[in-house]
C-alpha positions as CSV (number, residue, x, y, z in Angstrom):
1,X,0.0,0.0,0.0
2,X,3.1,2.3,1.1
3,X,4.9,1.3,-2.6
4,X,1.5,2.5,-4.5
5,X,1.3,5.7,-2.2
6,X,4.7,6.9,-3.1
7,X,4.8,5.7,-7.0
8,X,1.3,7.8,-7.0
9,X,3.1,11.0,-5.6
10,X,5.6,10.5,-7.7
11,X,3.4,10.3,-11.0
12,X,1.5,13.5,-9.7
13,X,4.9,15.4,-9.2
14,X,5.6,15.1,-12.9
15,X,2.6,15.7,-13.9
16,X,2.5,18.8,-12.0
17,X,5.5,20.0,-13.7
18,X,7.0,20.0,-10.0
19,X,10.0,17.3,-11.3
20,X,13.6,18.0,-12.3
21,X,12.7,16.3,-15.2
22,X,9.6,18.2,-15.8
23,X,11.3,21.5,-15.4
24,X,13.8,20.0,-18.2
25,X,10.7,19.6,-20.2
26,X,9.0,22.6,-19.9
27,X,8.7,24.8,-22.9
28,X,11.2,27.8,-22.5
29,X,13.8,25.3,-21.3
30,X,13.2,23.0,-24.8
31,X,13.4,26.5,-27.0
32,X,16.4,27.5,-25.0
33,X,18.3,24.3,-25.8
34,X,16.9,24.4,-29.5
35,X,18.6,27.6,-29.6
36,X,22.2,26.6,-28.5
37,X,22.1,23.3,-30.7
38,X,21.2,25.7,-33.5
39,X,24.0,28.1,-32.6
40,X,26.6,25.7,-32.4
41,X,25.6,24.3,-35.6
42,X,25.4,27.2,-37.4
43,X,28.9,28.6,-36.0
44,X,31.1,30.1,-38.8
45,X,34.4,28.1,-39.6
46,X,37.4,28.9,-37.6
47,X,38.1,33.3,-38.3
48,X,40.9,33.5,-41.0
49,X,43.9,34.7,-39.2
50,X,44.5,37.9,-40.0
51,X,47.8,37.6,-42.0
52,X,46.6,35.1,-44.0
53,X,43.6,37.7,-44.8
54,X,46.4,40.3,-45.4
55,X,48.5,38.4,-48.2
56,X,44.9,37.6,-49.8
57,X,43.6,41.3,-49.6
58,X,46.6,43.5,-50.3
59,X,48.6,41.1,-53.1
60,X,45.9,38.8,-54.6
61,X,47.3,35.7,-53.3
62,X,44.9,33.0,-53.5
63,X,43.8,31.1,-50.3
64,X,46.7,28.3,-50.5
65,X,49.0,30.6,-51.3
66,X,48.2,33.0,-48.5
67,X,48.4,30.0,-46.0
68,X,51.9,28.6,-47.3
69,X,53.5,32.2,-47.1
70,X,52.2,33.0,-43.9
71,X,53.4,29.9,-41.7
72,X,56.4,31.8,-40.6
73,X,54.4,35.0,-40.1
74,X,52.2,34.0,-37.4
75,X,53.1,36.5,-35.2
76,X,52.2,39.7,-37.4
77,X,48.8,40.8,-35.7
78,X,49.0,44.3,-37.6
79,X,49.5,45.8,-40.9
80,X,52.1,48.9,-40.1
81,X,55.0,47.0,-40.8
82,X,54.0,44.7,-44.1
83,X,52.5,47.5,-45.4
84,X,55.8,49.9,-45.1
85,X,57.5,46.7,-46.5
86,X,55.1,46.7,-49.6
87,X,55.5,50.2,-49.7
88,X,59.4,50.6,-50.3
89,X,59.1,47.9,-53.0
90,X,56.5,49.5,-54.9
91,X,58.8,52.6,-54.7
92,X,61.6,51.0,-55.9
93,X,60.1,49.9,-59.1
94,X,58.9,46.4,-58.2
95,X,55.3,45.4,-59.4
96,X,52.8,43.6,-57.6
97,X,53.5,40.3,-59.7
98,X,57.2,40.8,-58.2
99,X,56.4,41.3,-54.9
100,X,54.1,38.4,-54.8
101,X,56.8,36.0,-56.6
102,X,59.1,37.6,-53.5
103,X,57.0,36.9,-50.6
104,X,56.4,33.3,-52.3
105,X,59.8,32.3,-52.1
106,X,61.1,34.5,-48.6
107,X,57.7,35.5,-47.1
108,X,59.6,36.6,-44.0
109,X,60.4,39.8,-45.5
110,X,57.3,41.1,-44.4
111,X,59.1,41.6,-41.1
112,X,62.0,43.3,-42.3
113,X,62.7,46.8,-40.9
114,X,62.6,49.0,-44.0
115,X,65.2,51.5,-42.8
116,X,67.0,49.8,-41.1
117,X,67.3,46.2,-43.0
118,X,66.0,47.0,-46.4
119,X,67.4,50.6,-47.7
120,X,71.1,50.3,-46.1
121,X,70.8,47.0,-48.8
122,X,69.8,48.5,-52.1
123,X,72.1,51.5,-51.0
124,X,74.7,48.7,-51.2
125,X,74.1,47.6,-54.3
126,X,73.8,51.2,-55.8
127,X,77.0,52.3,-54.5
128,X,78.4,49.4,-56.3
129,X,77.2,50.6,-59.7
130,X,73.8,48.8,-60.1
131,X,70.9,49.9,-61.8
132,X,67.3,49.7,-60.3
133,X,66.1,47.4,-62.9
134,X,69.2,45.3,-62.3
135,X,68.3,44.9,-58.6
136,X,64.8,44.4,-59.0
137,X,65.9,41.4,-61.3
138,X,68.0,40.0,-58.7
139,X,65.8,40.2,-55.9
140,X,63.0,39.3,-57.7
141,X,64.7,35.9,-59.0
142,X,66.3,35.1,-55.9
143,X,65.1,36.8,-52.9
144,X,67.1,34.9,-50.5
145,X,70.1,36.6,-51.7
146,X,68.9,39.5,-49.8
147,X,69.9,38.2,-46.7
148,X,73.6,38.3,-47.9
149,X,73.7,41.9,-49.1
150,X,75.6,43.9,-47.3
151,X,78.7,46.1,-48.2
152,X,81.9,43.6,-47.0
153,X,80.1,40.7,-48.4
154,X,79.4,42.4,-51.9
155,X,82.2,44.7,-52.6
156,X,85.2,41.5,-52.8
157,X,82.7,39.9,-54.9
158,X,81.8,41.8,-57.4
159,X,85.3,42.8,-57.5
160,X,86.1,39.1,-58.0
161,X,83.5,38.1,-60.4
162,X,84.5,41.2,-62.8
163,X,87.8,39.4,-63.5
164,X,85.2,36.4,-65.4
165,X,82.2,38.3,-66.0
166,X,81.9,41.3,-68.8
167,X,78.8,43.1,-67.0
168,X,77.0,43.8,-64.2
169,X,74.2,42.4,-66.1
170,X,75.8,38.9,-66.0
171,X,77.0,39.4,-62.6
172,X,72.9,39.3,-62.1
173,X,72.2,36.6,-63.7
174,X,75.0,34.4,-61.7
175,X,73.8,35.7,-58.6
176,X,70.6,35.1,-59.5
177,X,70.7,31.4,-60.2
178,X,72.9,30.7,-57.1
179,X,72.6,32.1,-54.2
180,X,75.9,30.1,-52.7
181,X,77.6,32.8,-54.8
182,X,76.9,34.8,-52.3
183,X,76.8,32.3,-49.1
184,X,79.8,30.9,-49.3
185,X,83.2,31.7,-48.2
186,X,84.5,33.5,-51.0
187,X,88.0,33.2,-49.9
188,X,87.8,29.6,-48.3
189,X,85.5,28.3,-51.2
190,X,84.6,30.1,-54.2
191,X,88.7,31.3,-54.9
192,X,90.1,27.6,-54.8
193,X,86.9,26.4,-56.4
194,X,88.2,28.3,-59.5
195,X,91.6,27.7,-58.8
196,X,90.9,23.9,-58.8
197,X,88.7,24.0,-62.5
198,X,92.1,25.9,-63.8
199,X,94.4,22.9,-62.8
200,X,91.8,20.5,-64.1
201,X,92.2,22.4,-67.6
202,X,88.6,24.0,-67.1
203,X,89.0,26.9,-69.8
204,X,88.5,30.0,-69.2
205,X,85.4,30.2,-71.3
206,X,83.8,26.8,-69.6
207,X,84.5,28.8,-65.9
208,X,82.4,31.6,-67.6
209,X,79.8,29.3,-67.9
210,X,79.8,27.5,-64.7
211,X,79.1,30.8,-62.6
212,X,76.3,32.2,-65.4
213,X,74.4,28.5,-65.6
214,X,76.6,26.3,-63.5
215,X,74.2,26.4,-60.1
216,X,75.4,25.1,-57.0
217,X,79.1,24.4,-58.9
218,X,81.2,27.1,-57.6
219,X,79.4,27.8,-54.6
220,X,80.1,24.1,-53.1
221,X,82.1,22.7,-50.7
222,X,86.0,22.4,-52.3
223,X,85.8,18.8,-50.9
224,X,82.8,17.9,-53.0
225,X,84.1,19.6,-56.0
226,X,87.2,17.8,-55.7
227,X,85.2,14.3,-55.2
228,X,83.2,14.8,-58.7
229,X,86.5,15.8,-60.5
230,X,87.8,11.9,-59.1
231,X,84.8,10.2,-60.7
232,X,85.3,11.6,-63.9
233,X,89.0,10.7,-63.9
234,X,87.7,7.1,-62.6
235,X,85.9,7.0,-65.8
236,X,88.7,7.7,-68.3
237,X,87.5,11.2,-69.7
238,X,90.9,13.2,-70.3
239,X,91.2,16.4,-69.1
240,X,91.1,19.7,-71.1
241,X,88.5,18.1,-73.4
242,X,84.6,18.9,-73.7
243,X,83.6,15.6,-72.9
244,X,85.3,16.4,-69.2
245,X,82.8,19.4,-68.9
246,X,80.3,17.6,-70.2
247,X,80.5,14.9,-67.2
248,X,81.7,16.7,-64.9
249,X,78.5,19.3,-64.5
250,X,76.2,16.3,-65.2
251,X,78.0,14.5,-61.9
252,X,77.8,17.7,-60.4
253,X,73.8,17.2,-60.0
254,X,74.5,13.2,-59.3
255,X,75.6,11.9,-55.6
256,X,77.6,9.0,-55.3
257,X,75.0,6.9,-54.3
258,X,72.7,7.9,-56.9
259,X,75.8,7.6,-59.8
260,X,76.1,3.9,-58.2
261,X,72.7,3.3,-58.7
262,X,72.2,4.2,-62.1
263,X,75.5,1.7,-62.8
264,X,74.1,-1.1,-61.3
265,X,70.7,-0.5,-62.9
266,X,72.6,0.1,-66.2
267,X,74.1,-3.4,-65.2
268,X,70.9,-5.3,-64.3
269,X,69.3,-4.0,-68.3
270,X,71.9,-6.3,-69.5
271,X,74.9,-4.1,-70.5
272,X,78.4,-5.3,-70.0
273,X,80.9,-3.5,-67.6
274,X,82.8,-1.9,-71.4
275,X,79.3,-1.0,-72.8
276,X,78.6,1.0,-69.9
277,X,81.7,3.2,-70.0
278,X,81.0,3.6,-74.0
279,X,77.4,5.0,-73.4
280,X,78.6,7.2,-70.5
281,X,81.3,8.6,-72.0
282,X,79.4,9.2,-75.1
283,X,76.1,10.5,-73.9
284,X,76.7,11.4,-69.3
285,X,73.7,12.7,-69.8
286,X,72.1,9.6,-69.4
287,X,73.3,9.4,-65.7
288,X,70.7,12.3,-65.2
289,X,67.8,10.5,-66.3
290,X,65.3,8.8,-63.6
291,X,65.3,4.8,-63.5
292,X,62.1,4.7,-64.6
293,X,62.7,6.7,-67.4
294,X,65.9,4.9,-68.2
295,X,64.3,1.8,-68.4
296,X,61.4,2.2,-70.5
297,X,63.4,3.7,-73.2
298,X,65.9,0.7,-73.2
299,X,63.4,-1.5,-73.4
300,X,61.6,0.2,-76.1
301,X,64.7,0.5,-78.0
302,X,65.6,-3.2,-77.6
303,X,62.1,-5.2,-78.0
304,X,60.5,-2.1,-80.1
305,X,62.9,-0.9,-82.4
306,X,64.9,-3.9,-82.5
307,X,68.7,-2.6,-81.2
308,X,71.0,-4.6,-79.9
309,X,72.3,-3.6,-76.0
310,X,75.6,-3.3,-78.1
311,X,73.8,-0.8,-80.6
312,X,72.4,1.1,-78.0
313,X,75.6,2.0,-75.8
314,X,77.6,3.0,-79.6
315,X,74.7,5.6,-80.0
316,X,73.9,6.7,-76.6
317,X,72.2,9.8,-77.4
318,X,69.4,7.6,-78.5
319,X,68.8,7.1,-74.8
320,X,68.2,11.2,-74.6
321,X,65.4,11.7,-77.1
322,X,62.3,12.2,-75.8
323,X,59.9,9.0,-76.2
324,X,56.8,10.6,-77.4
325,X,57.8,13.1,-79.4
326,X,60.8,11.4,-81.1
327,X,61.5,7.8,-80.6
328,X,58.1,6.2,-80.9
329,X,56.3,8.4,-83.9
330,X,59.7,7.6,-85.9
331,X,59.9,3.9,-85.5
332,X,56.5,3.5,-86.1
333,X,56.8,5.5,-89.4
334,X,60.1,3.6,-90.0
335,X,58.0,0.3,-89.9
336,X,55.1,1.5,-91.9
337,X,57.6,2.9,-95.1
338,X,59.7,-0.2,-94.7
339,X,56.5,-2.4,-95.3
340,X,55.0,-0.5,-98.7
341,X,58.8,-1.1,-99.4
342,X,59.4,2.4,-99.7
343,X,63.0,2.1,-98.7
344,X,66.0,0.9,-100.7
345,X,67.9,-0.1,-98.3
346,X,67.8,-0.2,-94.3
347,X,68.6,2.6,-92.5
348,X,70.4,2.7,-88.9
349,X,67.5,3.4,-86.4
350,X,70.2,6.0,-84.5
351,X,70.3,8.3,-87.8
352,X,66.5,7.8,-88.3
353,X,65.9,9.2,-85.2
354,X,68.8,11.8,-84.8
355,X,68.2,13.6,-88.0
356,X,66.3,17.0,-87.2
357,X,62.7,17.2,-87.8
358,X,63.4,19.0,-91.0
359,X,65.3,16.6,-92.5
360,X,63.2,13.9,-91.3
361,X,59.9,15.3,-92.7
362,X,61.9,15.8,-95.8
363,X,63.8,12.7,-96.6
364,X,61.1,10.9,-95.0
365,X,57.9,12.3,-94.8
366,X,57.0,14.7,-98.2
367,X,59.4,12.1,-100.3
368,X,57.2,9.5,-100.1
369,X,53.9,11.6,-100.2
370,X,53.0,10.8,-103.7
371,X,53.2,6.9,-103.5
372,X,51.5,7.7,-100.0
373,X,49.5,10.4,-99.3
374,X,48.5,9.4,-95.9
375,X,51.8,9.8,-94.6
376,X,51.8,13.1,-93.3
377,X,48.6,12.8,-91.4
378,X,50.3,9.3,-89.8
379,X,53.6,10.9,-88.8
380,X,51.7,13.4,-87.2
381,X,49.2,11.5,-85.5
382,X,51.5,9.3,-84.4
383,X,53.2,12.3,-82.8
384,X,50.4,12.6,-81.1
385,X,50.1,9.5,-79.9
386,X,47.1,8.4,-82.4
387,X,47.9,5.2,-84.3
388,X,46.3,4.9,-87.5
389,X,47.0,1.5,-88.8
């Protein structure tokens, strides 16, 4: 009787509205919790931080851009000092396209102190004798050079580089390619760089062109120069000549365990230890080209085209040519004219493909036009990777 007394209270407490569960229940409470589900759903994403909204607004970055540049730039909460930094650019001749290319590359720049950091270093670099549009080319190429500008760093350089280079205009475009022309030591690593290249018989002309084009050559460490320069000699190349050059600034851009590698891939396609000597000191460039890429072209050349391992290392340049564009639209015209007997005689698959296009659309192509008039249209579907027949 006790147990149905209280389970009766209890029922007439919630029905009363008296209950914590009740008061729950009750209609403002239910609208007031509708409200904050609604509100949390409805939240905007995360607020753009505001450097991020900066690089977007001011330069035109686009969103990923704007969040790549800004990772180191956190910590700007205000636009005084980016916008003093845009500033003295614009001033100074540099376009929006520049700037953004800058910032892009060395996007802590925005925190550089324009009077104190940023004019003492174009003041360098006018005192020295270069032009406004000469800077602005440098900067904007390589902006990281302009941690290095300063007056005791610059002077001795461009001093030294004058005794190679003809202008201040390809003093820029060194600089501009390799920054390490600036970085490094020029007395402990740039000097006997050069001096090193001079005892290897490195013309005068060829040292030219390794501080224009040469990037990361002269700039390196004397030790690793002087390692490259003992796998060439390894290799047999003699000194003085251009096939030296030649395999020397390909090595240049291969490590060691990269060039063994490539040897031992070389090795596993099939050719012999002489073959491989032939085809790299014939064509290095071959040592620059990806495994993949190295072996879908042997492969091609040997169950496609037909050539002997033997054939391929004599005319390593074949190895070089571009598969699309060269070795496959070629061979397959090779074997198409060969068929409608077209062809006196057999002609060596290296000069087929070697010959400029010129040539080859001459001798090969318009010759035969009259006894085949499709063969222009197949050649050059072919080219683009349509097969006719």
């Amino acid at each position: 009787m006790m147990l149905v007394r209280k389970n009766s209270s209890l029922l007439v407490g919630f029905l009363s509205g008296t209950s914590k569960i009740s008061i729950l229940l009750s209609p403002s409470n239910t609208l007031t919790s509708l409200r904050l589900l609604t509100s949390k759903a409805d939240d905007p994403s995360p607020k753009t931080p505001f450097i991020v909204k900066y690089l977007i607004d001011s330069l035109g970055l686009s969103s990923p851009e704007a969040d790549k540049c800004s990772k180191s730039l956190t910590h700007i909460k205000s636009p005084s000092n980016p916008d003093s930094v845009l500033e003295f650019f614009r001033k100074n001749g540099f376009t929006d396209a520049d700037i953004k290319r800058i910032l892009c590359s060395h996007s802590r720049v925005l925190c550089a102190k324009v009077d104190s950091t940023l004019k003492p270093k174009f003041e360098v670099m006018r005192d020295l004798g270069f032009s406004d549009t000469q800077i602005t080319k440098l900067i904007t190429a390589n902006p990281l050079t302009l941690n290095y500008l300063s007056y005791c760093n610059l002077r001795p350089r461009i001093e030294f580089f004058n005794t190679f280079l003809d202008s201040y205009d390809d003093i820029v475009k060194a600089i501009s390619k390799d920054k390490s022309l600036l970085a490094s030591s020029l007395e402990k690593t740039i000097k006997p760089n050069i001096a090193f290249l001079k005892e290897c018989q490195f013309s005068f002309e060829r040292i030219v062109s390794l501080l224009i084009r040469g990037r990361g050559v002269i700039g390196r460490a004397p030790k690793s120069l002087k390692s490259i320069v003992k796998r060439v000699n390894e290799l047999g190349v003699p000194h003085g000549s251009g096939m030296f050059f030649l395999t020397f600034r390909c090595l240049c851009g291969v490590s060691v365990d990269m060039f063994d590698a490539k040897m031992k891939l070389l090795a596993s396609l099939g050719f012999s230890q002489s073959e491989l000597l032939s085809a790299i000191l014939k064509q290095p460039l071959i040592l620059c080209l990806s495994a993949k890429n190295l072996c879908e072209k042997v492969d091609f050349l040997v169950k496609e085209a037909g050539c002997e391992l033997s054939y391929v290392s004599r005319y390593p340049t074949m190895v070089g040519l571009s598969m699309t564009k060269r070795l496959i639209p070629r061979n397959y015209v090779m074997k198409l004219i060969m068929e409608r007997g077209l062809l006196k005689k057999k002609i060596g698959f290296f000069y087929f493909v070697s010959i400029s296009e010129r040539n080859f659309l001459n001798k090969y192509i318009f010759s035969f036009q009259q006894r085949m008039p499709e063969l222009p249209n197949i050649y050059r579907s072919a080219s683009a990777g349509k097969f006719l027949y």
